[in-house]
C-alpha positions as CSV (number, residue, x, y, z in Angstrom):
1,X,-3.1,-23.6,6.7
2,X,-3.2,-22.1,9.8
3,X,-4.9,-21.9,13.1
4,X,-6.7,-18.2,13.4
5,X,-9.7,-16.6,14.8
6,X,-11.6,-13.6,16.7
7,X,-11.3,-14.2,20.1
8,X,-14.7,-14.6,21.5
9,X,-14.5,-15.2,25.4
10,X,-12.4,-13.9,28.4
11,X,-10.7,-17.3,29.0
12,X,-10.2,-19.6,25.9
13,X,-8.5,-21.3,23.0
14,X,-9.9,-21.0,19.6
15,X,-9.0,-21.5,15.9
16,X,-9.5,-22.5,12.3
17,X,-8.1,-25.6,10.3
18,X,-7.3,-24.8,6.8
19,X,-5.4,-26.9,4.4
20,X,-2.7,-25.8,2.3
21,X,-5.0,-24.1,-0.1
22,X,-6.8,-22.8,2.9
23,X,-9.3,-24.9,2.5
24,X,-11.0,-25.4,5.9
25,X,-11.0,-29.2,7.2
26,X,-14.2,-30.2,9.3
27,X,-14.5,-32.8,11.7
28,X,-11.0,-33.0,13.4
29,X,-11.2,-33.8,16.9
30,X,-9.6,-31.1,19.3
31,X,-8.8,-32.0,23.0
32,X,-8.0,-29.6,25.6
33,X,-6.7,-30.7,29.3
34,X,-5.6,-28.9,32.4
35,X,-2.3,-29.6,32.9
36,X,-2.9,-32.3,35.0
37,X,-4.3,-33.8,32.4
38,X,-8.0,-34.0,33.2
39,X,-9.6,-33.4,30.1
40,X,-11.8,-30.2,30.1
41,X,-14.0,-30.8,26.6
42,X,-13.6,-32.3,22.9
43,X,-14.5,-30.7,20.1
44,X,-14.6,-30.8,16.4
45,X,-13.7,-28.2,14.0
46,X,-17.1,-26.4,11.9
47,X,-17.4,-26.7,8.5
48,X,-15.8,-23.7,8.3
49,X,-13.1,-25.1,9.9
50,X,-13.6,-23.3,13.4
51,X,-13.4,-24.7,16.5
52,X,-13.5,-22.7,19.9
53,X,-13.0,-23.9,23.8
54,X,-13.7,-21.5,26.9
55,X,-12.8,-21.8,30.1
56,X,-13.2,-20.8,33.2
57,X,-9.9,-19.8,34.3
58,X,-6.5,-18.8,33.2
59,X,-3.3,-21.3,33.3
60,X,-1.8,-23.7,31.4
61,X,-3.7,-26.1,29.3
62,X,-2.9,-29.0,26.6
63,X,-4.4,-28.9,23.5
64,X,-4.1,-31.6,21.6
65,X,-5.4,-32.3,17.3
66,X,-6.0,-36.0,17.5
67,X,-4.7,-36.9,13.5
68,X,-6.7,-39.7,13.4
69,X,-9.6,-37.5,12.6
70,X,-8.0,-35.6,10.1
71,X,-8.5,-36.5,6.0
72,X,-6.4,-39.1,4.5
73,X,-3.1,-37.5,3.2
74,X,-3.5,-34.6,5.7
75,X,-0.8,-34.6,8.8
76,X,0.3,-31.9,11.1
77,X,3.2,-30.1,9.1
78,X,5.7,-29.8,12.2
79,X,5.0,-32.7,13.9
80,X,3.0,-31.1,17.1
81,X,-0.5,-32.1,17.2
82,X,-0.1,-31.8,21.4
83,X,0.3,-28.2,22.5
84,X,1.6,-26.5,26.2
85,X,0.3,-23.1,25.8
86,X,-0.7,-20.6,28.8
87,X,-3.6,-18.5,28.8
88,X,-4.0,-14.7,30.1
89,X,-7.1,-14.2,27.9
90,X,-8.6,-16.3,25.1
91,X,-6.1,-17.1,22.7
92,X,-5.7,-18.9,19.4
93,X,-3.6,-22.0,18.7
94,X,-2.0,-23.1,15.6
95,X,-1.6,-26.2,14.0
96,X,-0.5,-25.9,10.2
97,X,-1.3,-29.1,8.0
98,X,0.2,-30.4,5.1
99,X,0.2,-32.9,2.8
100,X,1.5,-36.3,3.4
101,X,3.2,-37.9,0.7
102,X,5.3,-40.9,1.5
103,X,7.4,-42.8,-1.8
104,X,4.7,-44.5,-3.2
105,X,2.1,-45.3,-0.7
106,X,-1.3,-44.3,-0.2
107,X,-2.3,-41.0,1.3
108,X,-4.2,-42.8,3.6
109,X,-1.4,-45.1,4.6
110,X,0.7,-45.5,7.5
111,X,2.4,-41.6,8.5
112,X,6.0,-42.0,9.4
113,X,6.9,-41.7,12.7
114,X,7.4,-38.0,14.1
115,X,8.8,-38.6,17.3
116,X,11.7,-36.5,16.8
117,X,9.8,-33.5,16.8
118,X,7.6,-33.3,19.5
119,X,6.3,-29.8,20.6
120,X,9.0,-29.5,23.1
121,X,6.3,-28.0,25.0
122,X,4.4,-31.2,26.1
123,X,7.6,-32.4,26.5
124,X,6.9,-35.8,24.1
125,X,5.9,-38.3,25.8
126,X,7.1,-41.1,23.0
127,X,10.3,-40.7,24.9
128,X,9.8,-41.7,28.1
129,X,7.5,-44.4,30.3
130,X,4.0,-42.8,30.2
131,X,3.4,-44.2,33.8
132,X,6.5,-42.6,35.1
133,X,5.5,-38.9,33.3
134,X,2.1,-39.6,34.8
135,X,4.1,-40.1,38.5
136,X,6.0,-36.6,37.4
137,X,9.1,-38.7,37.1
138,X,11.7,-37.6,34.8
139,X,9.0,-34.5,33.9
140,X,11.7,-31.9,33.7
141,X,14.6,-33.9,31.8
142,X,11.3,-34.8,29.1
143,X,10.7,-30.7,28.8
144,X,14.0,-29.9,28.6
145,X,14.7,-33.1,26.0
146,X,11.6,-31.4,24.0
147,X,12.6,-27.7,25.1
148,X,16.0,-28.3,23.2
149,X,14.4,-30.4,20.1
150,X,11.9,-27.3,19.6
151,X,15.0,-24.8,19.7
152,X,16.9,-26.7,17.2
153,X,14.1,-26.9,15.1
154,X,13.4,-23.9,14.8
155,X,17.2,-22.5,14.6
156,X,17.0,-24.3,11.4
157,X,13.7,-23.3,10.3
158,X,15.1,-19.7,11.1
159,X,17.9,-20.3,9.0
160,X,15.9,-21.4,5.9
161,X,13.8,-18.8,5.9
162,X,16.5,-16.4,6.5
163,X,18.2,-17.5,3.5
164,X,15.1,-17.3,1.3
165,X,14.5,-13.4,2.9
166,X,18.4,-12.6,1.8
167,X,17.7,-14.8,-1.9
168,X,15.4,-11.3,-2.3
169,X,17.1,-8.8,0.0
170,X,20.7,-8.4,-1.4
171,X,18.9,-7.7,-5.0
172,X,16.8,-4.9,-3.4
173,X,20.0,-4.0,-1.6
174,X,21.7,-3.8,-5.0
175,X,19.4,-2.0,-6.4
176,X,19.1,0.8,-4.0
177,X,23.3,1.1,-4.1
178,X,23.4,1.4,-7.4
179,X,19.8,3.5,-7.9
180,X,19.4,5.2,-4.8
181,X,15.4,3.8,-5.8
182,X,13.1,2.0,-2.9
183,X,11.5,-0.6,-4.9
184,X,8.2,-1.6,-3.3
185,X,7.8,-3.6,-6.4
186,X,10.5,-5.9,-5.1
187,X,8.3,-8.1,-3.2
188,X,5.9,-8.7,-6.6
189,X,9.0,-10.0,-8.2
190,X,9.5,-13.0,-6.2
191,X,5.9,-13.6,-6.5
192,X,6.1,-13.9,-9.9
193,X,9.2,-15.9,-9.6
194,X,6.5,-18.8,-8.2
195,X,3.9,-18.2,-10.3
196,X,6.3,-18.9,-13.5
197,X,7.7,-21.7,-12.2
198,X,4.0,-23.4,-11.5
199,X,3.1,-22.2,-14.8
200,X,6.4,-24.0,-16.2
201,X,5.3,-27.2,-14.2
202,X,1.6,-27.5,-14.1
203,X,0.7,-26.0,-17.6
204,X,4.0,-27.5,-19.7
205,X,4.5,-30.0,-17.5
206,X,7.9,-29.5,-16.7
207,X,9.9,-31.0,-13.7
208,X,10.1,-28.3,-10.8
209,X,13.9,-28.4,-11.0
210,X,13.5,-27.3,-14.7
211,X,10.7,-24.8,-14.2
212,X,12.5,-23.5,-11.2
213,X,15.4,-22.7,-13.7
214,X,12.8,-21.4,-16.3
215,X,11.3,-19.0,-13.9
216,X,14.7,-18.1,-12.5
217,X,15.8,-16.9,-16.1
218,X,12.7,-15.4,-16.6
219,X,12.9,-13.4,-13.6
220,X,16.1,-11.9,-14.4
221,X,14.5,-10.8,-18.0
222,X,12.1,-9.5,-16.8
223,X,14.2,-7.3,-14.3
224,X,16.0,-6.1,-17.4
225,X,12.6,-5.4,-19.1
226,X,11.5,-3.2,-16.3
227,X,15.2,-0.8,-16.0
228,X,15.1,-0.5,-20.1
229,X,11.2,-0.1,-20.7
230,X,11.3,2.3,-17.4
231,X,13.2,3.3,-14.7
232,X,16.4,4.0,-17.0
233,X,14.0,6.1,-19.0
234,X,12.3,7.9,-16.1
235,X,16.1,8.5,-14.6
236,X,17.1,10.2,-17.7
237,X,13.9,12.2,-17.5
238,X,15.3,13.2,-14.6
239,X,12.9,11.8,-12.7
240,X,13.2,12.2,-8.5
241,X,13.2,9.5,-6.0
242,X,10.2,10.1,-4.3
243,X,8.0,10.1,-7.5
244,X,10.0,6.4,-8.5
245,X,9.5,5.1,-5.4
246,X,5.3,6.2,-5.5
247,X,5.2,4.6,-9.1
248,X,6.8,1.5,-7.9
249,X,3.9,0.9,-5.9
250,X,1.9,1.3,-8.9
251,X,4.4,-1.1,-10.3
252,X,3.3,-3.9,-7.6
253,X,0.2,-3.1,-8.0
254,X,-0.3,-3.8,-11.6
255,X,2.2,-7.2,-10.9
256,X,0.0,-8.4,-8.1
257,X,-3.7,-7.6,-9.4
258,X,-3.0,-8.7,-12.4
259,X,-1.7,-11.9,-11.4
260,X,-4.9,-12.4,-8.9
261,X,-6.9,-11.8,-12.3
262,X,-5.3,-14.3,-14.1
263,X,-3.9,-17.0,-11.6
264,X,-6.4,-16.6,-8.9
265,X,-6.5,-16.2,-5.5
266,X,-6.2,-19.7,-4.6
267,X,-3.0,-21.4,-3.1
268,X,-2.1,-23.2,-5.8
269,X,1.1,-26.0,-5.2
270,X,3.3,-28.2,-7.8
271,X,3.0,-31.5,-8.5
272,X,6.3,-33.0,-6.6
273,X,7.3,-32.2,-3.4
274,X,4.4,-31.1,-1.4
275,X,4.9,-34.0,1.0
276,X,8.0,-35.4,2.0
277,X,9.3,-38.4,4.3
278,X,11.1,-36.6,6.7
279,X,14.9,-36.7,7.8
280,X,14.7,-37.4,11.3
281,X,18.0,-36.8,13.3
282,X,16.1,-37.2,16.8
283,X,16.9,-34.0,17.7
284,X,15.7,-32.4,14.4
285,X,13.3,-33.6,11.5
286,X,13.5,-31.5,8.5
287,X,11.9,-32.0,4.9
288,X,14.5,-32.8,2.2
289,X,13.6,-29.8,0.2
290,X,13.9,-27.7,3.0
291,X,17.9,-28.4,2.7
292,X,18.2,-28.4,-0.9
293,X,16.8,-25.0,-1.4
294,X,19.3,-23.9,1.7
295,X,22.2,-25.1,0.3
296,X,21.2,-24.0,-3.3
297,X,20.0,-20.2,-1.9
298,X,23.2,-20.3,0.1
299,X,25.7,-21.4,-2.3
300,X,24.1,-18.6,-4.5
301,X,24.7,-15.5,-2.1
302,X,28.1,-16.7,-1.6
303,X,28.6,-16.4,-5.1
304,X,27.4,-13.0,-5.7
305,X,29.3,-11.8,-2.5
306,X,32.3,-13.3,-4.7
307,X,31.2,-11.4,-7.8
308,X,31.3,-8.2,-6.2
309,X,34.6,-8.6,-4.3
310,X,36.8,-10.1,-7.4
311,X,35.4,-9.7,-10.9
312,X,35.8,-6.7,-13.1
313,X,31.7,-6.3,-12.9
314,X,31.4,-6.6,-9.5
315,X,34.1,-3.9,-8.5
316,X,32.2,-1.6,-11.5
317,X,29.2,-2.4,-9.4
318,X,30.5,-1.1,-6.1
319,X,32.1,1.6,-7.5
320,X,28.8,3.0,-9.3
321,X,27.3,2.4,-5.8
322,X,30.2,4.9,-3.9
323,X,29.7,7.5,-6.1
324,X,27.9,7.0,-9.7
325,X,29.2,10.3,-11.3
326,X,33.0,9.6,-10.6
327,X,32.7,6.0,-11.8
328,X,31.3,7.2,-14.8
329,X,34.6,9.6,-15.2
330,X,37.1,6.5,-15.3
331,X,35.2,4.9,-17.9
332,X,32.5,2.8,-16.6
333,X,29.0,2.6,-18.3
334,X,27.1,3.7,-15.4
335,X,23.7,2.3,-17.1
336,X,25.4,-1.1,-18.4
337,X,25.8,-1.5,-14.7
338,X,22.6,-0.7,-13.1
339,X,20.9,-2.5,-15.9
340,X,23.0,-5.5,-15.2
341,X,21.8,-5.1,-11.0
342,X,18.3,-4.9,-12.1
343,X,19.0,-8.5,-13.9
344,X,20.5,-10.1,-11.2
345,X,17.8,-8.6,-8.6
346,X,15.5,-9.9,-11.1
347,X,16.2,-13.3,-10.9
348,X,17.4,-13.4,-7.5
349,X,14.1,-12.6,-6.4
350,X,12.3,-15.5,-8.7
351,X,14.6,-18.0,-6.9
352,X,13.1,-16.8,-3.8
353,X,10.1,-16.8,-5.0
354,X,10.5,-20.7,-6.7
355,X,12.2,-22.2,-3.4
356,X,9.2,-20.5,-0.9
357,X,6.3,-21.9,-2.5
358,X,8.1,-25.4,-2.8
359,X,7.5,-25.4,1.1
360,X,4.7,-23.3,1.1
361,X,3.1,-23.0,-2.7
362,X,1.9,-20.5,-4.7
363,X,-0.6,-17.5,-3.6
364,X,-0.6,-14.2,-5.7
365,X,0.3,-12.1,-2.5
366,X,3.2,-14.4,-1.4
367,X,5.7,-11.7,-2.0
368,X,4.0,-8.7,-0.7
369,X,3.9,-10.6,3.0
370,X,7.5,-11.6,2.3
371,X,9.0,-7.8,1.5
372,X,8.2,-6.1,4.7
373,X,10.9,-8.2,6.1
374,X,12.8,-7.8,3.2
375,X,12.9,-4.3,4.3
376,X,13.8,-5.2,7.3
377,X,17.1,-6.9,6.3
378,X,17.7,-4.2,4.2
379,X,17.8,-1.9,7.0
380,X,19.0,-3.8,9.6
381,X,22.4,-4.9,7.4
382,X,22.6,-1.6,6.1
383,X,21.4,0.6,3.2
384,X,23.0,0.0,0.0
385,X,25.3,-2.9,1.2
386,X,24.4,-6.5,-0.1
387,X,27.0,-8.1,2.3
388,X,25.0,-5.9,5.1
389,X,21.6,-7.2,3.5
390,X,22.8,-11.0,3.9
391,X,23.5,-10.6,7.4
392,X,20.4,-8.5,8.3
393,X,18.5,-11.4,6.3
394,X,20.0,-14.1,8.7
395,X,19.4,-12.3,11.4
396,X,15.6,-11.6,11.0
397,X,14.9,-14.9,9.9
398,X,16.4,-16.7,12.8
399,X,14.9,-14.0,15.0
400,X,11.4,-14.5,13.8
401,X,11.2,-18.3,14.4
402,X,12.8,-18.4,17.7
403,X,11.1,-15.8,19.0
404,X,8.2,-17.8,19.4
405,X,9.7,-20.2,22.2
406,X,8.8,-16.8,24.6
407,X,5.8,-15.1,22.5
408,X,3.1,-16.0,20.7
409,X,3.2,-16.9,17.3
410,X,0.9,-14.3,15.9
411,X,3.7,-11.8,17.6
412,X,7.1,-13.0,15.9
413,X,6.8,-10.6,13.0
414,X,6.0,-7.8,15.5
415,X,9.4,-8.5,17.7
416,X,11.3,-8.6,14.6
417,X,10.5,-5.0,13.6
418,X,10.7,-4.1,17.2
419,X,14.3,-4.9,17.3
420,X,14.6,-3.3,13.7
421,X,13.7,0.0,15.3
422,X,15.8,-0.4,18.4
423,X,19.0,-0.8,15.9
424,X,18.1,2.3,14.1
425,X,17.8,4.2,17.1
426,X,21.4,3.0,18.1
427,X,22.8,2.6,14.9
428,X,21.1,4.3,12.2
429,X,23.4,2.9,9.4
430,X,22.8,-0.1,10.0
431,X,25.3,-3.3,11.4
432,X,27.4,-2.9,8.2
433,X,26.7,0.6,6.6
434,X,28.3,3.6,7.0
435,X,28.3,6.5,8.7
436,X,27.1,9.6,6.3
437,X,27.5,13.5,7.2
438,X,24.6,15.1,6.3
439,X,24.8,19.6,5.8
């Protein structure tokens, strides 16, 4: 899906073409040029999908995928086959491909045009006379023209994904409020969120808006499952929170190996939407399903902010979260309550789980990659908090994508938890916890 490899030489670009069920594609044309323009050497990707340019010297280069080489119904996912990049040392370039599915036409048919979404590091030359870019006239108002269309891009791409990262974070937030419990299993519950939903679609043949609901529900039951069957038990047990957090791993274990033994370790996708024709805005081209899913995983957090502020279970919730033993004393059912987080985390989770592999489809370790920075949300918004857990969501997934206008890609996931630790060396509580005296 990707671009990725060892680096090989002391000056040079390198990578691998996969598809989206990392497949690798063979025989795409790769182009790399000084930036001048002067073309250095062409080169087609291995069967393996590998291709690999050195050079002699540092400096920026342009390396371009020409997509007339690539298979029929394959296309360049954001709309950058033409890369700026600068090289220190060798390095490796990405270009994720999708599929192309247009309303009706062949795969092999005409692609839609993509010239709102340039690179904004070539600078896109669809907008401007080619003879005047080649004359360097009007080179910096195209840069900053594609500078800004790659910052919006990704300031929406940031958003999505930090909605989908807060779909699963103000659960695991809930949870650990109400528990006290760091669930490491977390992550293996939005994998099988997608993994239920494909089931739903593929096997029964369902429509993905009516296996997304399936899996949704599911989800939820099978958070319920796990507090009755276990952790209410082992908490009665008196079980302590070290010893629950170890066997939680066990816990995503067993969810993830099991599902590799019975899925497969395959990138498997549904059968609608895994190509759309894009909106194009000039400045921004996004995928319909990209904003449905937003809206949907946004509309959804606002309503369980809402929950907990003004309904009767809600304010049980927070109260069990303060301080478990007094809430218990006024009346409430302390386990009712937890039992009822360990639904909704249930099913919140799924829905992550269901609206990332519409974009990205179905792999059994989806959600382990997914709750590291679950984590970090977590963290950053503040223990305990789900209000804190939305924000610190937003802010690592906006953080992550436009972090790579000034690193490389490989990096962004590194200078999110970089800032993560900076903010708990200032603020240790997080943006919206609260300070605790400890002794």
């Amino acid at each position: 899906m990707n671009s990725s490899a060892t680096a090989q030489d002391a000056f040079g670009v390198h990578g691998t073409l996969e598809n989206q069920q990392d497949e690798p594609v063979a025989g795409v044309s790769i182009t790399v040029a000084d930036a001048a323009g002067t073309e250095i050497a062409t080169v087609q990707s291995a069967e393996d999908g590998t291709w690999a340019v050195p050079l002699d010297a540092g400096g920026d280069y342009l390396v371009t995928l020409d997509e007339s080489t690539l298979p029929d119904g394959l296309v360049v996912r954001n709309g950058k086959p033409e890369l700026e990049v600068t090289i220190s040392s060798d390095r490796t370039v990405l270009f994720p491909l999708d599929t192309q599915v247009v309303g009706g036409t062949d795969p092999g048919g005409d692609e839609p045009s993509t010239s709102g979404e340039e690179s904004g590091e070539t600078g896109g030359e669809s907008t401007a006379d080619p003879e005047a870019a080649e004359n360097g006239e009007n080179l910096g108002e195209i840069e900053d023209e594609g500078g800004a269309t790659r910052a919006a891009s990704l300031l929406v791409s940031g958003l999505h994904f930090g909605l989908m990262i807060a779909l699963a974070a103000v659960g695991l937030s809930m949870v650990f409020g109400t528990t006290g419990l760091t669930n490491f299993a977390h992550g293996d519950l939005v994998t099988f969120g997608g993994v239920m939903a494909l089931l739903f679609n593929l096997t029964f043949g369902l429509p993905v808006w009516v296996a997304a609901i399936a899996a949704v529900l599911l989800g939820a039951a099978f958070g319920w499952v796990q507090d009755w069957g276990l952790w209410s038990r082992l908490f009665k047990r008196g079980t302590g929170l070290v010893s629950m957090m170890i066997i939680s791993i066990g816990v995503a274990l067993l969810i993830r190996f099991a599902t590799l033994f019975f899925f497969g370790g395959e990138r498997k996708r549904y059968d609608e939407y895994v190509g759309q024709q894009p909106w194009d805005f000039g400045w921004l081209v996004i995928a319909p399903k990209e904003v449905v899913t937003g809206l949907i995983a946004l509309g959804v957090c606002i309503a369980v902010g809402l929950a907990l502020v003004y309904t009767r279970l809600g304010k049980a919730t927070r109260a069990v979260a303060d301080n478990p033993s007094l809430a218990a004393s006024t009346g409430i059912n302390v386990t009712q309550v937890v039992r009822l987080v360990w639904t909704i985390g249930g099913g919140l989770a799924a829905m992550s789980g269901v609206f990332l592999s519409i974009s990205d489809g179905v792999k059994f370790d989806m959600g382990q990659h997914l709750l590291l920075m679950v984590f970090a949300a977590v963290v950053l918004g503040g223990l305990g908090t789900a209000f804190g857990a939305f924000v610190g969501a937003m802010l690592i997934g906006v953080f992550v994508q436009m972090s790579t206008l000034v690193i490389a890609p490989e990096l962004k996931y590194v200078g999110a938890l970089a800032v993560l630790i900076i903010i708990m060396l200032t603020r240790p509580q997080g943006i919206l916890g609260r300070r605790e005296r400890i002794g």
